[in-house]
C-alpha positions in Angstrom: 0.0 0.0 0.0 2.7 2.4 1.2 4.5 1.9 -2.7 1.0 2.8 -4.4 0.9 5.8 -2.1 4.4 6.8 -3.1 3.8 6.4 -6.3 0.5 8.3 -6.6 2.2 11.0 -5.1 5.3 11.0 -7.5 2.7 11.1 -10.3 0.8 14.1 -8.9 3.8 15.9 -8.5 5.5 14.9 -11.9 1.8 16.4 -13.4 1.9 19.5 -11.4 5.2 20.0 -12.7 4.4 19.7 -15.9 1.1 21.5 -16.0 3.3 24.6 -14.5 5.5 24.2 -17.7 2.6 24.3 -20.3 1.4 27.6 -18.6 4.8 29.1 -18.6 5.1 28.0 -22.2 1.6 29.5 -23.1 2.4 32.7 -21.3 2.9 35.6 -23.8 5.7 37.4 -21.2 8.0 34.9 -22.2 7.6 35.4 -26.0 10.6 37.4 -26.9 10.2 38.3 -30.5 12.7 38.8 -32.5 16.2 38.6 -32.6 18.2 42.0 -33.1 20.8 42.6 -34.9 22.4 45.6 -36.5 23.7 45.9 -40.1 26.6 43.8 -39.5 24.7 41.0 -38.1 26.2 41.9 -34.8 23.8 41.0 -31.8 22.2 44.2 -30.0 19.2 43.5 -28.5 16.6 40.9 -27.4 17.5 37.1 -28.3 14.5 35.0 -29.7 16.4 31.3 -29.1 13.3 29.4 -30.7 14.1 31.6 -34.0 17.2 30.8 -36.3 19.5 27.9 -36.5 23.1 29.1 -37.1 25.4 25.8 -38.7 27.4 23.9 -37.0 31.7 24.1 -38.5 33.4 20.7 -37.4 37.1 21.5 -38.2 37.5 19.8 -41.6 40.2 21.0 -44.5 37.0 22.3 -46.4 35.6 24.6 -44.3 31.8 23.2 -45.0 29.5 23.2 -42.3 28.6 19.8 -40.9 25.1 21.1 -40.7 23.1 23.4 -42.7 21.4 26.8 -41.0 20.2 30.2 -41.3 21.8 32.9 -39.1 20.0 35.2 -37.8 19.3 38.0 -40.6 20.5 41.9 -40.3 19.7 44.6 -40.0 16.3 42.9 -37.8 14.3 45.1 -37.6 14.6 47.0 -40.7 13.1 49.6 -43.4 15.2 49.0 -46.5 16.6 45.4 -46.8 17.5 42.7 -44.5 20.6 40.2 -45.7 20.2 36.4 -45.1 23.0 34.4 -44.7 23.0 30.9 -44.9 25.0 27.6 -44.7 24.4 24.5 -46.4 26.1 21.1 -45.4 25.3 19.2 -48.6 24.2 19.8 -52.5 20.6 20.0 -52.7 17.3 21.8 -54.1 17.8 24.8 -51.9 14.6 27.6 -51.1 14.7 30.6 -48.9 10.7 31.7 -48.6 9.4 34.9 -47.4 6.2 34.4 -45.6 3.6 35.4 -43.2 3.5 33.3 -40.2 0.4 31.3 -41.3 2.7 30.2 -44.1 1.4 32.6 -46.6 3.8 32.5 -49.2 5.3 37.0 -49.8 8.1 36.0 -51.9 10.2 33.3 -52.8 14.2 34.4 -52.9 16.1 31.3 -53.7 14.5 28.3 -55.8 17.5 26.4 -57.1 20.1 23.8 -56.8 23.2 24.3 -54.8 26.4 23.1 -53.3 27.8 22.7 -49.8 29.0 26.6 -48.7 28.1 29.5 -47.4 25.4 32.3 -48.9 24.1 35.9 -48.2 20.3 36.8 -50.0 18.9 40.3 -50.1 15.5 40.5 -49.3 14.4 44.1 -51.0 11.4 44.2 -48.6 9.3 43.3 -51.6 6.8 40.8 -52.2 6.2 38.7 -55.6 4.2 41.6 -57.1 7.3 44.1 -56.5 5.1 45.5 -54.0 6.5 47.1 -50.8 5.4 44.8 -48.2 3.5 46.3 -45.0 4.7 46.5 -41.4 4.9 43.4 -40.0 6.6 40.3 -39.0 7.5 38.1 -41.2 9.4 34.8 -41.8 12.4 33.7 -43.5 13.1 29.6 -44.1 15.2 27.7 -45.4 14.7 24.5 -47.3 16.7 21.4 -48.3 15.5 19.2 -50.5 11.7 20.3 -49.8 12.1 19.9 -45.5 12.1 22.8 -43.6 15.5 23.2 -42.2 14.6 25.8 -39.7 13.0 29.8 -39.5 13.3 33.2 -38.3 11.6 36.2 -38.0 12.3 39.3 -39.4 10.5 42.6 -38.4 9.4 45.4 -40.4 8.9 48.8 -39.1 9.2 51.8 -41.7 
C-alpha cells in the first residue's frame, strides 16, 4: 500500500510539474520576439532562441558546415533590406521563402540547386508583385530538398 501511495504522489507531483511548464510556455511574457541585430549581423538587442538555427563548423580541410542553418538576418528590424546568410552542409534543391506566419507565401528568394557553402540573400522588402510589403513580422526559411531546415523572424517597421 505504502508503494502505491508513493507512487500516486510521484505522479501528482510529476503532473503539477508539468502542468506549471505548459502555462509558462503558453504565457505571452516569455515570447521574446525577434532577434536584433544591426547591419553587420552583430547582436544588440533581445534574443528569440526558438528563431534561427546558425550551422554547426566541425574542423575539416574544407571549411563546410557539418550542418546546414540560417543565421540570424541583419539589420532585424529593418526599413530597406534585410541580408540572409546561410549555410548549407550538402548539395541540394535549396529555397529561402518569405512568408507570413500562417505560411502565406510573400516571396520566394532562392528556388535552385546548390552546393555545400556558405550564402548571403537580399530581401528588398518586396513581395512577388514588386510591391512594398506592410509592417509586419514576417518569416524567413530555409529548405533542403523540400524539409524545412529551420525559420526566423524578421520585423518590419518603416
Amino acid at each position: 500500500m505504502s508503494f502505491i501511495k508513493q507512487n500516486r504522489n510521484s505522479l501528482i507531483l510529476v503532473s503539477l510539474l508539468f502542468i506549471s511548464v505548459i502555462m509558462k510556455c503558453n504565457d505571452s511574457k516569455n515570447i521574446i520576439g525577434i532577434t536584433e541585430t544591426d547591419e553587420n549581423g552583430a547582436l544588440i538587442g533581445k534574443v528569440d532562441n526558438n528563431d534561427w538555427c546558425p550551422p554547426n563548423f566541425d574542423t575539416n580541410e574544407f571549411n563546410i558546415p557539418s550542418s546546414s542553418g540560417l543565421y540570424p538576418a541583419y539589420p532585424n528590424p529593418t526599413n530597406i533590406r534585410t541580408s540572409i546568410h546561410y549555410a548549407l552542409s550538402e548539395m541540394g534543391q535549396i529555397k529561402i521563402l518569405i512568408t507570413l506566419k500562417r505560411n502565406r507565401i510573400i516571396r520566394t528568394l532562392v528556388d535552385e540547386m546548390q552546393a555545400p557553402g556558405e550564402y548571403i540573400v537580399i530581401w528588398d522588402l518586396m513581395d512577388e508583385n514588386k510591391n512594398l510589403v506592410e509592417n509586419g513580422i514576417y518569416q524567413a526559411s530555409l529548405h533542403v530538398n523540400e524539409i524545412v531546415i529551420c525559420s526566423g523572424d524578421i520585423k518590419v517597421k518603416y
